[in-house]
VOGU-3710 file (C-alpha; in Angstrom, 3 decimals, decimal comma):
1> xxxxxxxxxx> 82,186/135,633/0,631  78,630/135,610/2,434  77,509/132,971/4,669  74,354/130,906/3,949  71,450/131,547/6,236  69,126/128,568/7,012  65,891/129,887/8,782  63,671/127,707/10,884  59,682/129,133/11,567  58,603/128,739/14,966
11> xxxxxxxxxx> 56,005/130,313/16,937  55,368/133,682/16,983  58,398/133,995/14,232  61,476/132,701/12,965  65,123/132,274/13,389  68,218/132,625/10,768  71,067/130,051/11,673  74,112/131,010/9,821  74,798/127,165/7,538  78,132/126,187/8,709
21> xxxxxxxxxx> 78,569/126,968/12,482  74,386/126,929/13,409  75,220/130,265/15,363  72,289/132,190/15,639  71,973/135,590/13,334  68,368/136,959/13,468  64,985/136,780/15,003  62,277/137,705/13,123  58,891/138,495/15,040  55,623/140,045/14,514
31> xxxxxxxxxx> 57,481/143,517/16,077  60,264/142,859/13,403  63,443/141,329/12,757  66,560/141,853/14,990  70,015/140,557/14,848  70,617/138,608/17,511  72,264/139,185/20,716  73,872/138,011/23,932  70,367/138,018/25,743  68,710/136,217/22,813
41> xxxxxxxxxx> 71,190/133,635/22,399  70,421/132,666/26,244  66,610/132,849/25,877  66,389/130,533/22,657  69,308/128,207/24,234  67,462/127,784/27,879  64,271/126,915/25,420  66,003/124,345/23,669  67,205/122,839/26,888  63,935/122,893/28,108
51> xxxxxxxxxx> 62,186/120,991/25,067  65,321/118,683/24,985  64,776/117,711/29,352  60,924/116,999/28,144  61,933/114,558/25,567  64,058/112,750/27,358  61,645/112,739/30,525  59,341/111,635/27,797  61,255/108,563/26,573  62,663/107,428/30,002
61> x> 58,904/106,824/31,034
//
């Protein structure tokens, strides 16, 4: 049984999010696409955190 793949675009490229869990699969870049790994995982997840403290510095104004 395969897993469905949702892929989001963002800047620069775009990620593939396996359906059920949201764990991260591939990146896909300019350079190419990649499956993803432990360094990856940390870069887009300390991103994420990042947009997510600006939002809520955002709101709390």
């Amino acid at each position: 049984m395969t897993s469905q793949v949702t892929r989001t675009t963002l800047k620069g490229g775009s990620i593939a999010r396996n359906a059920q869990t949201g764990q991260f699969v591939e990146v896909c870049t300019s350079s190419g696409r990649q499956k993803v790994s432990e360094k990856t995982t940390a870069t887009i997840k300390g991103a994420s955190e990042k947009r997510t403290a600006a939002l809520k510095r955002l709101a709390n104004r």
